[in-house]
RODO-2510 file (C-alpha; in nm, 4 decimals, decimal comma):
residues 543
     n   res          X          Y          Z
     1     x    -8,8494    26,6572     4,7059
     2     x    -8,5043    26,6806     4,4945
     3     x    -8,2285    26,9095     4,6502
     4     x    -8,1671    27,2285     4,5333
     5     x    -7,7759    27,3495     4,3489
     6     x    -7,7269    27,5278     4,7225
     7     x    -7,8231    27,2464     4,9943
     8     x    -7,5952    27,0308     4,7612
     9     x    -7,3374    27,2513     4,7771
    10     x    -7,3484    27,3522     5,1534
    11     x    -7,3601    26,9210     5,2297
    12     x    -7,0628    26,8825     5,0108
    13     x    -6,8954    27,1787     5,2309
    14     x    -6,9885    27,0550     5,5208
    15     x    -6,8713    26,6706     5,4542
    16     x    -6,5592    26,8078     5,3222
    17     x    -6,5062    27,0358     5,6645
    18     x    -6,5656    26,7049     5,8530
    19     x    -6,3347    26,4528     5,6340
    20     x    -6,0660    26,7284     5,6663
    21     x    -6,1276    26,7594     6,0782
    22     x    -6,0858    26,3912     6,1217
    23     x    -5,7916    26,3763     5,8890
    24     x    -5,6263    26,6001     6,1602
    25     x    -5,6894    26,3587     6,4018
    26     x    -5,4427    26,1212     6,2430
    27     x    -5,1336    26,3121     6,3175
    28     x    -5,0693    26,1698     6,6876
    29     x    -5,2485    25,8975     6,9089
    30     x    -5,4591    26,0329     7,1655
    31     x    -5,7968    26,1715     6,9768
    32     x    -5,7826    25,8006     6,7438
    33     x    -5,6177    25,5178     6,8946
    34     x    -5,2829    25,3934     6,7348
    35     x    -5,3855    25,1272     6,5148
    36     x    -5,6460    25,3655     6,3219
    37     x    -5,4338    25,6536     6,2384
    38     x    -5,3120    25,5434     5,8785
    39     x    -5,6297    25,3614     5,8170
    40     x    -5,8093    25,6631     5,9122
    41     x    -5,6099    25,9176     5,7475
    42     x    -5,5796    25,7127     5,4160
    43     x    -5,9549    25,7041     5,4350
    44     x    -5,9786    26,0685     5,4734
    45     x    -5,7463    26,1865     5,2004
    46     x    -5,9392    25,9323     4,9669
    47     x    -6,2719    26,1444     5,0083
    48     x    -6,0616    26,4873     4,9613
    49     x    -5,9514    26,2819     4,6589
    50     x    -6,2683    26,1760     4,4842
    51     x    -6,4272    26,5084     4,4948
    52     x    -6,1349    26,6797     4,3474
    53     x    -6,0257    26,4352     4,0503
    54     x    -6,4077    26,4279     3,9498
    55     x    -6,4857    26,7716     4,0213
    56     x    -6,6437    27,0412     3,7207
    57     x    -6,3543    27,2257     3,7027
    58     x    -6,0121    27,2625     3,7956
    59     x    -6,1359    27,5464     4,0153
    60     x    -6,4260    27,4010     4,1992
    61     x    -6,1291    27,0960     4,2409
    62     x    -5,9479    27,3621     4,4224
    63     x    -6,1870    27,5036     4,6045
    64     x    -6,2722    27,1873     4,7909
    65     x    -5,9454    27,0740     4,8309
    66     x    -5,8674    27,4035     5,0295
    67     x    -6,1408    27,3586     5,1998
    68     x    -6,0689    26,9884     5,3190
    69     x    -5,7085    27,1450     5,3725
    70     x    -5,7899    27,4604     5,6098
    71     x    -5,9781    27,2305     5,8348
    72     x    -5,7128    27,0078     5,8787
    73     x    -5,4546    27,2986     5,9702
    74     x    -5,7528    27,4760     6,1541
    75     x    -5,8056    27,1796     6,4101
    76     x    -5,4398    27,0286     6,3870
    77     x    -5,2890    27,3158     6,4331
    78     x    -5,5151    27,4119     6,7492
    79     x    -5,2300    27,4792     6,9838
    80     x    -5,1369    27,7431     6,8132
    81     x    -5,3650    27,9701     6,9846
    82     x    -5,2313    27,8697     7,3212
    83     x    -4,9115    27,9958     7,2341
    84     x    -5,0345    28,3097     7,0998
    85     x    -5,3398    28,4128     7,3103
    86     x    -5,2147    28,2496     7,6902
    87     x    -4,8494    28,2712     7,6541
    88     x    -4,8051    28,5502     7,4358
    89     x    -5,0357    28,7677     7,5660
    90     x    -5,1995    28,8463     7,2092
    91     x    -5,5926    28,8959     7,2542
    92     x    -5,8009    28,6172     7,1948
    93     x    -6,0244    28,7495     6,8506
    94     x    -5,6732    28,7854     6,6927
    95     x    -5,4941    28,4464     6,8191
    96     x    -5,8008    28,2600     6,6604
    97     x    -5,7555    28,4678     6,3392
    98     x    -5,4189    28,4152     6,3365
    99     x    -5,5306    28,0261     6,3489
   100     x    -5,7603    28,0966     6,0620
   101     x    -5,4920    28,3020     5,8668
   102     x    -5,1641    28,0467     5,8523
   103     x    -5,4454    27,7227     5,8015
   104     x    -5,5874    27,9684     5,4998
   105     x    -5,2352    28,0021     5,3857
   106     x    -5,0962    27,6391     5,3994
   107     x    -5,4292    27,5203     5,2785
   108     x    -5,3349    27,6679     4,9208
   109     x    -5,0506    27,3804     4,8742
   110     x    -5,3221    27,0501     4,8611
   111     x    -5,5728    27,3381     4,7013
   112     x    -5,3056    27,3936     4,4072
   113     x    -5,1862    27,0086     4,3616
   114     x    -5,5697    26,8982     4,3647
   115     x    -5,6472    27,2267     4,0911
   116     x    -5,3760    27,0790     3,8881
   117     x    -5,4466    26,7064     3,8247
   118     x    -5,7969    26,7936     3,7410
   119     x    -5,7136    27,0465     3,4889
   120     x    -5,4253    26,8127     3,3192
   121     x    -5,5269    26,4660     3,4262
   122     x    -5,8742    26,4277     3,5035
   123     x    -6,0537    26,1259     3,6431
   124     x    -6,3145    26,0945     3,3720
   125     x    -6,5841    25,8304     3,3868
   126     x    -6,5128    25,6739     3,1023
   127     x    -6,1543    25,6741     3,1437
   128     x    -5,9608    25,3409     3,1015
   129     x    -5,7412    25,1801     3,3479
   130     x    -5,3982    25,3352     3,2704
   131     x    -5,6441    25,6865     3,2737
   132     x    -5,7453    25,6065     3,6293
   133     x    -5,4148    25,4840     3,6612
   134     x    -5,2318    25,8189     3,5539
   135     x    -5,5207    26,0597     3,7365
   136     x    -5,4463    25,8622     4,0985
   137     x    -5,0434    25,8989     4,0090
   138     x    -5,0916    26,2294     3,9015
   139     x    -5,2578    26,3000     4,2104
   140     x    -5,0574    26,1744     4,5032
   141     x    -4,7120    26,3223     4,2990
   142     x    -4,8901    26,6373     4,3151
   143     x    -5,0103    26,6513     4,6152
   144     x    -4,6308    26,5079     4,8216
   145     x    -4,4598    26,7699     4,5466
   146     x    -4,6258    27,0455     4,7137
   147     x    -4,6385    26,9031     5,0518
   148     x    -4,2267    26,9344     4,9961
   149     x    -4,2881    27,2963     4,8973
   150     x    -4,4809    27,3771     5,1897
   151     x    -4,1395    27,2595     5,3466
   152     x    -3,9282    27,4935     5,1948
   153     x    -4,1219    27,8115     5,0960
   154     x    -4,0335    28,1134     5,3525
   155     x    -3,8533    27,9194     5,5887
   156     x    -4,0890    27,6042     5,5280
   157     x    -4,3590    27,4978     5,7664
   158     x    -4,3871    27,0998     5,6855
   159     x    -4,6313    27,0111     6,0274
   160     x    -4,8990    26,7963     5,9302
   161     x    -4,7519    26,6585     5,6634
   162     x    -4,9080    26,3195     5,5480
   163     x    -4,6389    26,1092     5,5894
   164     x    -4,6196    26,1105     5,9340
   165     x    -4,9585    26,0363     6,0351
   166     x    -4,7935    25,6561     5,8271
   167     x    -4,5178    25,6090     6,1169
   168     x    -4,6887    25,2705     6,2539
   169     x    -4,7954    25,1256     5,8866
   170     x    -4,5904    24,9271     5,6232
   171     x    -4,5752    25,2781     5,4247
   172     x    -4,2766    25,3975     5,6842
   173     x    -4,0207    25,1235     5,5044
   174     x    -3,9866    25,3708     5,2804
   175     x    -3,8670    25,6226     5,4721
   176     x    -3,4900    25,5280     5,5117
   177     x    -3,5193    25,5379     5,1072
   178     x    -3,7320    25,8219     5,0501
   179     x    -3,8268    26,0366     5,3393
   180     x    -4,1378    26,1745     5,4301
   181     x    -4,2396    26,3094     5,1153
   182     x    -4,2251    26,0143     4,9464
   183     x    -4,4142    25,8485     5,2263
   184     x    -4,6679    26,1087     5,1763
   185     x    -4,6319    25,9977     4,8147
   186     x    -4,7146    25,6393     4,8527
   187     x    -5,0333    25,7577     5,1282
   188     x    -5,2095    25,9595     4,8693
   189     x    -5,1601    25,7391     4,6048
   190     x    -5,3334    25,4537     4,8024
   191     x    -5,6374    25,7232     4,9021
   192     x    -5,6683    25,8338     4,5307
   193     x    -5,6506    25,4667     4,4324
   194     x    -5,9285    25,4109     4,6918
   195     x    -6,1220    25,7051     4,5271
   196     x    -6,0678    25,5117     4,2362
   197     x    -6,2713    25,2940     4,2504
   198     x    -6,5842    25,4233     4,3179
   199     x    -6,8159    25,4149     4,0544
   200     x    -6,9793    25,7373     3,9653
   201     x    -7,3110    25,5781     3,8463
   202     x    -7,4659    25,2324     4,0292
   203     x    -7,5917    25,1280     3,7680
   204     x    -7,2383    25,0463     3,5778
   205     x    -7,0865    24,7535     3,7764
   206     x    -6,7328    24,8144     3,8141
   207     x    -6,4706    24,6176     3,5632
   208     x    -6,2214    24,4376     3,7243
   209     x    -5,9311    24,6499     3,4957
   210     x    -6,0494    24,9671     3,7227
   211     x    -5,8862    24,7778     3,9916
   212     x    -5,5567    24,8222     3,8246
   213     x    -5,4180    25,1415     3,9967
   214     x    -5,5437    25,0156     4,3290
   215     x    -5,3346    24,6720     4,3010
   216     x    -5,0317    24,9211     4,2272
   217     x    -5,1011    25,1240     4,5176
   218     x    -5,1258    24,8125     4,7315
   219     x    -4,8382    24,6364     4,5941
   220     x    -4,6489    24,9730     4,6218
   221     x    -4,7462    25,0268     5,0281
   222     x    -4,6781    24,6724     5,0842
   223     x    -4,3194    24,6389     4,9722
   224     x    -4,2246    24,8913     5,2641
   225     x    -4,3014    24,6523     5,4665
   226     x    -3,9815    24,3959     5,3900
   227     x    -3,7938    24,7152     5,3358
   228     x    -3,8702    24,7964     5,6830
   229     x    -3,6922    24,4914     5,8272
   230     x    -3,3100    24,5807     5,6688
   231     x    -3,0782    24,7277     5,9075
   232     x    -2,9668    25,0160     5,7216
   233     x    -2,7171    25,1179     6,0089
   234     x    -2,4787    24,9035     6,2591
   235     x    -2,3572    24,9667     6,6039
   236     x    -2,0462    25,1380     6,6962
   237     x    -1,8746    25,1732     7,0311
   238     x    -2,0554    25,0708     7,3644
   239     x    -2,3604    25,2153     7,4636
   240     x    -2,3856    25,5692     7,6430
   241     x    -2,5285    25,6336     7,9512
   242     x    -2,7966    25,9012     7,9645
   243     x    -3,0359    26,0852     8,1961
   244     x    -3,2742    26,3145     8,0287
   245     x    -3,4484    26,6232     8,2408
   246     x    -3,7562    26,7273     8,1981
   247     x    -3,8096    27,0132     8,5009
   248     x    -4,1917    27,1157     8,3929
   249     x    -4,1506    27,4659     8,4434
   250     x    -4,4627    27,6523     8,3688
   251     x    -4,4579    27,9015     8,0698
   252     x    -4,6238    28,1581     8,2162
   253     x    -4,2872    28,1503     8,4858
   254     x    -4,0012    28,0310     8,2696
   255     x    -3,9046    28,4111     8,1763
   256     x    -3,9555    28,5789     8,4891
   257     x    -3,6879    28,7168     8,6438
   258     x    -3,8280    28,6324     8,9979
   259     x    -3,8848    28,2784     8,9637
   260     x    -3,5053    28,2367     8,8032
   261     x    -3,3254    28,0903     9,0546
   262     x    -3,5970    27,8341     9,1850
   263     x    -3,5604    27,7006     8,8538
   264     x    -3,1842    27,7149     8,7764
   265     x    -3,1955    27,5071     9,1818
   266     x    -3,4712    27,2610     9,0514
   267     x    -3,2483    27,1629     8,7232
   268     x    -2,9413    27,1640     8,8934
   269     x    -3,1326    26,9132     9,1903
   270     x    -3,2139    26,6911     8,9091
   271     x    -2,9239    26,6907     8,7507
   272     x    -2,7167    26,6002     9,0738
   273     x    -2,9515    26,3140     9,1627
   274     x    -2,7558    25,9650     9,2501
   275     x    -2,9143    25,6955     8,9734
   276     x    -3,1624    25,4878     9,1302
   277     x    -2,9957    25,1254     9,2392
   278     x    -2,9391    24,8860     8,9524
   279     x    -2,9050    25,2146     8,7229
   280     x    -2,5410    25,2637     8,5755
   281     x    -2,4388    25,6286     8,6516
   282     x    -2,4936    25,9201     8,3606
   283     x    -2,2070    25,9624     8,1573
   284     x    -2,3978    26,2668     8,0194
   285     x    -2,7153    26,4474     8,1196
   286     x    -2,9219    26,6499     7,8720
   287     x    -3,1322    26,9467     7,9563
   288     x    -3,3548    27,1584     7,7676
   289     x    -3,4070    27,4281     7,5224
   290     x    -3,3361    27,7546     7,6834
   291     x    -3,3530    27,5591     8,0927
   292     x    -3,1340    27,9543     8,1507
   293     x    -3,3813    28,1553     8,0020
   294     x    -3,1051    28,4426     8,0473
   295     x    -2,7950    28,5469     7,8240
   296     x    -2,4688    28,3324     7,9841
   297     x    -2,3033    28,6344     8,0479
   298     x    -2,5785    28,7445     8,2101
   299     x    -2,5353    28,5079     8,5135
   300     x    -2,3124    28,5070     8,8314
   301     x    -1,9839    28,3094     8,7790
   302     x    -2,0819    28,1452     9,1221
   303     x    -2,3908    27,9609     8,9338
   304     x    -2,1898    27,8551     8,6486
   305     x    -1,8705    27,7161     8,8916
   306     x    -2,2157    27,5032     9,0739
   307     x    -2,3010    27,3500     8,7417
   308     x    -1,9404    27,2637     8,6613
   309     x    -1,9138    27,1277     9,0271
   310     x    -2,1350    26,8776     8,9577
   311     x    -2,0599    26,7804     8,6361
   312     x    -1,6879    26,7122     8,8045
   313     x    -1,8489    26,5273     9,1000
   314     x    -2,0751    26,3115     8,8950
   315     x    -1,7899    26,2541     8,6523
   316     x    -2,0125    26,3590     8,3602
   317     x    -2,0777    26,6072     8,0474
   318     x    -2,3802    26,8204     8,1102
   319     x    -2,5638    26,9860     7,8248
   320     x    -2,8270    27,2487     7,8279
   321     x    -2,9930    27,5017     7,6050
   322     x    -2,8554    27,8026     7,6428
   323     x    -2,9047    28,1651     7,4741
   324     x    -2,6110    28,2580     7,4061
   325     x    -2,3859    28,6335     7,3449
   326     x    -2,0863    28,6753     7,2117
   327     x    -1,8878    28,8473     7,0107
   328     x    -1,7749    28,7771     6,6408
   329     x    -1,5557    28,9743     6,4073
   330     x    -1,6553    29,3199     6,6171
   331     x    -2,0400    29,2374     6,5950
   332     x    -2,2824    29,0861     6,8575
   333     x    -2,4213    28,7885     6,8256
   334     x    -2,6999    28,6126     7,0015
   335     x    -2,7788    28,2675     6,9130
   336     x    -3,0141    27,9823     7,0803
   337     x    -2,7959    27,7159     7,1678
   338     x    -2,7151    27,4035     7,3500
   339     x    -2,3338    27,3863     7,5238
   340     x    -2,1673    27,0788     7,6501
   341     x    -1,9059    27,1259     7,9252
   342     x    -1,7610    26,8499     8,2424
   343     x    -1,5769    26,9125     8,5503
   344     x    -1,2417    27,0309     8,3448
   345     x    -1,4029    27,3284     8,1241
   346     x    -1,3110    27,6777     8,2674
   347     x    -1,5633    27,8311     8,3863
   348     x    -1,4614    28,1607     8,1954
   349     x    -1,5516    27,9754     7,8629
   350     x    -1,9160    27,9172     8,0347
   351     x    -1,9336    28,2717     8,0656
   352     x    -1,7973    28,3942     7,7058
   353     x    -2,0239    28,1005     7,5264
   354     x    -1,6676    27,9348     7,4067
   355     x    -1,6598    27,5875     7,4868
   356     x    -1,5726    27,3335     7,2786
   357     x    -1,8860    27,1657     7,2757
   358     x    -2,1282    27,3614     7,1673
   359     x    -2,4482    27,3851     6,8562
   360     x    -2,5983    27,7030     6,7725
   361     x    -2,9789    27,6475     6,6120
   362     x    -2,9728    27,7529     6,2039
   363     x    -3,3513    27,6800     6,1451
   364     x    -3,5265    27,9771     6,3442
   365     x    -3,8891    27,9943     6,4086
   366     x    -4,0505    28,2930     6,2259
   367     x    -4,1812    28,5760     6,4704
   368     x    -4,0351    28,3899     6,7525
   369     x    -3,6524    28,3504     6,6841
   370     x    -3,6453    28,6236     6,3775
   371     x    -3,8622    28,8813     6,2825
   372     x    -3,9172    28,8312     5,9102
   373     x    -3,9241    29,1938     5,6905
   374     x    -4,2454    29,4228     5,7745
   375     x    -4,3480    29,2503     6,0872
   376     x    -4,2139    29,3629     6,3599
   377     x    -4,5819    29,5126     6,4051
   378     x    -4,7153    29,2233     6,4531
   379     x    -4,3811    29,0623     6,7122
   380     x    -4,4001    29,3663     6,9142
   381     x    -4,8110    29,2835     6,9897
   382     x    -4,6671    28,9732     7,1233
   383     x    -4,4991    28,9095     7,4912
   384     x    -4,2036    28,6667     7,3646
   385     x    -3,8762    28,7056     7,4615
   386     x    -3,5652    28,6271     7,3317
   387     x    -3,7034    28,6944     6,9827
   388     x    -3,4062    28,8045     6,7324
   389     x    -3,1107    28,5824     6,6820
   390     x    -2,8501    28,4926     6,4442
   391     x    -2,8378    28,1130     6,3046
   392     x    -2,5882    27,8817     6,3216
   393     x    -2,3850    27,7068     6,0606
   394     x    -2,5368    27,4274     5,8248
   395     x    -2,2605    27,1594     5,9799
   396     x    -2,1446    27,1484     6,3062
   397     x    -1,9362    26,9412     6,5004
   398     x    -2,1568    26,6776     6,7044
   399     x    -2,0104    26,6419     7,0835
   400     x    -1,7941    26,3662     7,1620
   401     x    -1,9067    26,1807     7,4359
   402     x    -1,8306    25,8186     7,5826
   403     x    -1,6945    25,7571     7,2534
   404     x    -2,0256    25,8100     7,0505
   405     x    -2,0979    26,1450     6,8560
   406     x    -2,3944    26,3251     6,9326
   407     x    -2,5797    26,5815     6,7440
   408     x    -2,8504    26,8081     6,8612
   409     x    -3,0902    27,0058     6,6836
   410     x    -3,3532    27,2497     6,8739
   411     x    -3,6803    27,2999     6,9049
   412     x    -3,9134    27,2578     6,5427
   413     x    -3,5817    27,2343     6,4105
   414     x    -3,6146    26,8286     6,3783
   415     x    -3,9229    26,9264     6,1203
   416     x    -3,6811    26,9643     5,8717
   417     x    -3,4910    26,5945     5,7797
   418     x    -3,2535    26,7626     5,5094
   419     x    -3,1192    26,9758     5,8184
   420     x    -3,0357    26,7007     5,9962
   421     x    -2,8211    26,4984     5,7321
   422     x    -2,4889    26,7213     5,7487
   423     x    -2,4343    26,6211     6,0830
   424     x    -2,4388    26,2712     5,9919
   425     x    -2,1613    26,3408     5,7670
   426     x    -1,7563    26,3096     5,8520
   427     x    -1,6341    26,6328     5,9368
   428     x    -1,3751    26,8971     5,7095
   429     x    -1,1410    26,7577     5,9644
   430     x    -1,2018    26,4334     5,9791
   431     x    -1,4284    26,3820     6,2635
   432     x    -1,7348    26,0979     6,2493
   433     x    -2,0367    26,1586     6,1615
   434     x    -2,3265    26,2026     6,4170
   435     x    -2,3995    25,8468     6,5674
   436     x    -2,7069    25,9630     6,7897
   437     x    -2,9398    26,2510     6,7409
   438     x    -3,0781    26,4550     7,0276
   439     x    -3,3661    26,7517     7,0126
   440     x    -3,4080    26,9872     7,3303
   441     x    -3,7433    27,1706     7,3104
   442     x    -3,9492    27,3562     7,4999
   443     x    -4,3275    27,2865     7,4391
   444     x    -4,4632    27,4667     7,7229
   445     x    -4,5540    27,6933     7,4827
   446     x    -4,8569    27,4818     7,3611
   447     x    -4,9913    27,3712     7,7165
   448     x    -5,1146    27,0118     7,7282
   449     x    -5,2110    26,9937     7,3653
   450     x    -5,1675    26,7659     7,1129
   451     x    -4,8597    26,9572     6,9921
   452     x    -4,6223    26,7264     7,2236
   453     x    -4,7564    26,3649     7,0734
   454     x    -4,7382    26,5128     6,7346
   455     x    -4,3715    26,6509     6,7734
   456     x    -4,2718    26,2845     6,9214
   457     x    -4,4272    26,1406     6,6107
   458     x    -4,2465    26,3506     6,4053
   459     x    -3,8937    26,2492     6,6158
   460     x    -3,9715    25,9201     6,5289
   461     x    -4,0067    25,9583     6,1698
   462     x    -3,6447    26,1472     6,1382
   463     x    -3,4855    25,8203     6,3364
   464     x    -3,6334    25,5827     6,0601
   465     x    -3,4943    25,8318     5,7894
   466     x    -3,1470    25,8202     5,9598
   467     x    -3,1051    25,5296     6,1217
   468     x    -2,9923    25,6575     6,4218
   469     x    -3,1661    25,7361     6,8242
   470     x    -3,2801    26,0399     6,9046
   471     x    -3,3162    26,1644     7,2494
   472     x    -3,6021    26,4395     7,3058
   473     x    -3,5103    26,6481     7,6291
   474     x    -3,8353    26,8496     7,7010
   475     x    -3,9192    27,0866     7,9460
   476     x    -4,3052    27,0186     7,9578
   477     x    -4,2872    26,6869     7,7610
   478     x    -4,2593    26,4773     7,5605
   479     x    -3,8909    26,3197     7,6933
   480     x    -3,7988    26,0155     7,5261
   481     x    -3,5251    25,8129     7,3788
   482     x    -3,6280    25,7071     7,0485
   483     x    -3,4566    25,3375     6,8782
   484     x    -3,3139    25,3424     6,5178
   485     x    -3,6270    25,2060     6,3956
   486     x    -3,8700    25,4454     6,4994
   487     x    -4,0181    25,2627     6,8306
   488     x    -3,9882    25,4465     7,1731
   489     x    -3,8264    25,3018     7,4175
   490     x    -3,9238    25,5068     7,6924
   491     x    -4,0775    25,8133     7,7935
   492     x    -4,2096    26,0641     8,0950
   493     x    -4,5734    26,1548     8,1116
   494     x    -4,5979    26,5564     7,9899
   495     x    -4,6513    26,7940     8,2459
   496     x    -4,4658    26,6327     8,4956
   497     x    -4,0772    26,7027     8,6647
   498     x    -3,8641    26,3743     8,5887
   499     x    -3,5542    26,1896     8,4754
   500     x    -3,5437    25,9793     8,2227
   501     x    -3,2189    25,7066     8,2689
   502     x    -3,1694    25,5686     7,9379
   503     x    -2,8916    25,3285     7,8017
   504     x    -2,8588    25,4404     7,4298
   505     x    -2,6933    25,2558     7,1341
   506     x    -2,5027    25,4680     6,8852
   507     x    -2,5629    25,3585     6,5409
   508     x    -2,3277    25,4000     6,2169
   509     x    -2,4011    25,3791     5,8317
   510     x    -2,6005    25,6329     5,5853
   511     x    -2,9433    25,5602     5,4466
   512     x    -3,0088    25,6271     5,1256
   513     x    -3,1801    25,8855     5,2561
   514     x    -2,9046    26,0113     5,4698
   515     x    -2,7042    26,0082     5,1038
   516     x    -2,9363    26,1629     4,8913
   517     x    -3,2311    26,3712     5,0835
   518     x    -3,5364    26,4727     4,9449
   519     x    -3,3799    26,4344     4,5686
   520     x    -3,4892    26,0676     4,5114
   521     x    -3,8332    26,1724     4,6326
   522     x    -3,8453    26,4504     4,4012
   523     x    -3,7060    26,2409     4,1022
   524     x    -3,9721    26,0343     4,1710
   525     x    -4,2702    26,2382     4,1808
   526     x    -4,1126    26,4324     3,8279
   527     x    -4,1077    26,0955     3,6533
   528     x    -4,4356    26,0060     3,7405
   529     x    -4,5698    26,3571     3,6321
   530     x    -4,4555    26,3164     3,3065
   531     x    -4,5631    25,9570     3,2971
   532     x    -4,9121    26,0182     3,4048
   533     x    -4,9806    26,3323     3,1989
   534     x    -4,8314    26,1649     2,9033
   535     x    -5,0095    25,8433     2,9646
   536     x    -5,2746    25,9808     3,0224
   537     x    -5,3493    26,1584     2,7192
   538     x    -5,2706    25,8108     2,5303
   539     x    -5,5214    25,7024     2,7333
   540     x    -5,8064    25,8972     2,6945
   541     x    -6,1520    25,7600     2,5049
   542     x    -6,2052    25,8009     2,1618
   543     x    -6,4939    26,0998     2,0958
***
């Protein structure tokens, strides 16, 4: 019996759903196991590329592209719910939709790019191999183009984005040069490639020539891998002695009032601890976002002198997230913040937010740092506190420790790579550039989920861009210092209290990404554009 127009239809759904599911999957080991995440995902996008370049139409193209799209956000983006439903005290039916909503909304970015190569570049049957060549170019330019966009539209919300699920494969040499988005460049051009050669008919063997845009996709992914072994930075100054905290203190307790100082006594514990024998002693210790989840002022000078007491004793700088309130020009302002102080700072500057060391986070997280226009319906449903402050400048000056220069960014802030380049930078002033990167988080918000591998992957990713460490000070997990090359060198298990001793190498020199940003990414992808589309008309078969 021949299928009908509709059981076609719901089996193409339903294979799309899956392909898009297991493309989540790449983002992080844990569901796949390491080696099969950018074999997998390249796999994935390859399906979600076939049935768009050969689709009817440009819409039915963008239909299933959306489709393969909101399933990965739907499933990779899970955690979300925990964050909303447990922790913020939103009821269940609307934390799922809210799931459902944002996936909906970031699936239009692949559901556009896909809806615009088959409308302008097609991948015809009888197209020849610079067509196929042009429609699989046309395709992964597209696709990383609006992956970028999806990084800067309304604050930008770039998790999940293809390139990093391509940290462990020759792909990531190109990140020092181009960044993720033109690692997700060179990832979809190898799936549509892949797509490319399937033959729509099997009774047609395939020509050799068709082969052409897959031996430039393969040629293309391979030379990251030599460009992975050049040592786009050098050391400077002697290593730095580190001990990272990660105090595991539940969500559901962080914020109350009661529990306060059995936390602020479990930090400060950890941060007094002698190093274990054979370990050299911390010249700093870093703590995480928000460890006092109360405004500085807001605490007893007493706690504040105990902190600075044993930053004197241990001989050490001590930095912690903070929120922090002070006053500017006649206005408050409230900012989330990490300060740096030792045995000499005055305790009064702990208590006014004025120390010399100090970074104030500029990239906010919508709803839960800043209440974007016409929702404050929807923040006040939620139980989050400490929801409405003020960002911090695009440069500021990285804390001088040990004789290395350390920059910290918070939270999701590390999502963003162009954020972090500034910092890298030599000061108005004069003052080196960052020479080791550090993000203090606090992922308790997302439970035990896959949220924590997937935020270390992305850590990873903005080392290999920079060629610098990064240290990740957690409160839940995942703590880890982080080499210039992308490779962890070690790490707690989540969901456990620990410190993390770690002998870290500052690291001097700009990538070309570090130079330039995203704009040799985007050159790229507009060159190809016109390329392909032009090429591709050249290209097409004689009626």
């Amino acid at each position: 019996m021949s299928r009908t127009p509709r059981s076609i239809l719901l089996r193409g759904a339903a294979g799309l759903t899956l392909a898009g599911a297991v493309h989540a999957l790449t983002f992080a080991p844990g569901p796949l196991p390491d080696w099969a995440l950018a074999i997998t995902q390249i796999l994935m996008l390859a399906i979600a590329a076939r049935v768009t370049l050969t689709a009817p139409s440009a819409t039915q193209a963008w239909l299933r592209a959306w489709l393969f799209g909101f399933a990965t956000y739907a499933v990779g983006l899970y955690w979300l719910f925990i964050s909303m439903h447990r922790y913020g005290d939103l009821a269940a039916p609307l934390a799922v939709a809210g799931v459902l909503a944002l996936s909906a909304f970031l699936a239009l970015f692949p559901a556009t790019a896909s809806a615009l190569t088959r409308r302008y570049v097609p991948l015809t049957a009888g197209a020849t191999p610079l067509g196929r060549l042009s429609s699989t170019l046309a395709w992964a330019a597209l696709w990383a183009a609006f992956e970028w966009l999806r990084a800067v539209l309304l604050t930008g919300f770039p998790w999940l984005n293809i390139g990093y699920a391509q940290v462990d494969s020759p792909i990531a040499g190109w990140a020092p040069i181009l960044g993720v988005h033109g690692m997700a460049f060179v990832a979809a051009f190898a799936a549509a490639a892949i797509a490319s050669l399937w033959q729509p008919s099997r009774k047609k063997a395939m020509d050799s020539r068709q082969a052409l845009a897959a031996g430039v996709a393969v040629a293309l992914a391979a030379v990251g891998w030599p460009l992975s072994r050049i040592d786009w930075s050098s050391p400077t100054g002697d290593p730095l002695n580190v001990r990272l905290i990660q105090g595991n203190i539940e969500q559901s307790q962080k914020f109350d009032p009661a529990l306060l100082e059995q936390s602020l006594v479990r930090h400060l514990e950890m941060t007094a601890l002698p190093p274990a024998p054979g370990v050299p002693a911390p010249q700093l210790v870093i703590l995480p976002e928000t460890v006092m989840p109360v405004f500085q002022d807001q605490l007893d000078p007493r706690i504040w002198d105990a902190w600075r007491g044993v930053a004197a004793r241990g001989n050490m700088t001590i930095a912690m997230g903070v929120p922090l309130h002070d006053r500017v020009n006649g206005r408050d302002r409230y900012t989330n913040s990490v300060v740096g102080f030792d045995g000499n700072t005055p305790v009064q500057q702990l208590l006014t937010g004025s120390t010399a060391m100090r970074y104030d986070k500029r990239h906010l997280v919508p709803w839960g740092e800043y209440v974007p226009p016409g929702f404050h319906w929807f923040v006040d449903m939620l139980n989050i506190p400490l929801g409405d402050f003020d960002r911090g400048a695009p440069r500021q000056t990285p804390f001088a420790v040990g004789g290395q220069h350390i920059a910290f960014n918070i939270c999701y802030e590390d999502l963003f790579g162009p954020d972090l380049l500034p910092a890298l930078q030599p000061g108005a002033n004069g003052e080196p550039g960052a020479t080791i990167l550090v993000n203090v988080s606090n992922l308790g918000w997302f439970g035990n989920s896959w949220a924590l591998r997937q935020h270390l992957q992305i850590g990873r990713l903005r080392t290999m861009e920079t060629a610098r460490p990064m240290l990740t000070a957690t409160n839940t997990g995942i703590t880890a210092a982080i080499d210039a090359k992308g490779h962890v060198a070690a790490q707690l298990a989540p969901l456990q209290p620990g410190v993390l001793p770690v002998s870290v190498q500052g690291m001097t020199g700009l990538t070309p990404y570090a130079r330039f940003g995203d704009k040799l990414a985007l050159a790229l992808m507009g060159l190809i554009l016109i390329a392909a589309i032009g090429g591709h008309r050249k290209a097409r078969p004689a009626n």
